[in-house]
C-alpha positions as CSV (number, residue, x, y, z in Angstrom):
1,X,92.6,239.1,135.0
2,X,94.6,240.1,131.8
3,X,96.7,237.2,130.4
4,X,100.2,238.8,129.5
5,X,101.9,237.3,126.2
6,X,105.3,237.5,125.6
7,X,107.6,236.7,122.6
8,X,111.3,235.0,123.2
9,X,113.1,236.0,120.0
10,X,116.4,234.0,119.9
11,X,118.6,234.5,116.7
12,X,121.1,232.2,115.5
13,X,124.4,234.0,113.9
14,X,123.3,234.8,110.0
15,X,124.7,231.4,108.8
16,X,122.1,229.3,110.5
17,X,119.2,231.7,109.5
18,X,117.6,229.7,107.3
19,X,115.8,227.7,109.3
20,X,112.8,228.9,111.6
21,X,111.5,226.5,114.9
22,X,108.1,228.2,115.8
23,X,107.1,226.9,119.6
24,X,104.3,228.3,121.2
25,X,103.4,227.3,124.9
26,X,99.2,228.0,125.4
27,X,99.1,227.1,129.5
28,X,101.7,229.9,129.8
29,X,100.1,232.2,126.4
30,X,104.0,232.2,125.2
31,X,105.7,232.4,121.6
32,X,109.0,231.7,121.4
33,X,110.4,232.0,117.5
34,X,113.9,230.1,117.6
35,X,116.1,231.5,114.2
36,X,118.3,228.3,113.7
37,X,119.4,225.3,111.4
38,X,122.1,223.3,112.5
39,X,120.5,222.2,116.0
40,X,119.2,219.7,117.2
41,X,114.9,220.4,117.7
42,X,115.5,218.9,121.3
43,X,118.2,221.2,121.7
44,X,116.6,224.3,121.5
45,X,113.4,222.7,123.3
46,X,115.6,222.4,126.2
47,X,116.8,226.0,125.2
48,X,113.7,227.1,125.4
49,X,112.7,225.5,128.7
50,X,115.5,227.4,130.2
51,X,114.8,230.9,128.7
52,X,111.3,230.8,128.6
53,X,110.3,231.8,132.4
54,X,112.5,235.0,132.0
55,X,110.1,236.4,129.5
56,X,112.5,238.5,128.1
57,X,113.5,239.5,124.4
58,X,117.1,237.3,123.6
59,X,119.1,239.2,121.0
């Protein structure tokens, strides 16, 4: 069977662009690149937890 990859692309408005959280989940072959700065890392973790089964590109 082909594994499928997907990307989950979440931007922050420009302000918080400096800062770039790179997770990448290997049981489910999944990159999620999260733009932001003034968050919390468990914050977008959680984020991510709840975005990352649609497998959809977040603009």
């Amino acid at each position: 069977m082909e594994k499928k990859s997907f990307e989950i692309i979440v931007y922050a408005p420009l302000k918080y662009k400096k800062a770039l959280y790179y997770y990448n989940d290997k049981k489910l072959n999944l990159r999620i690149f999260l733009k932001w700065q003034n968050i919390l890392k468990n914050q977008a973790f959680e984020m991510i937890s709840r975005k990352k089964n649609q497998a959809v590109r977040l603009f």
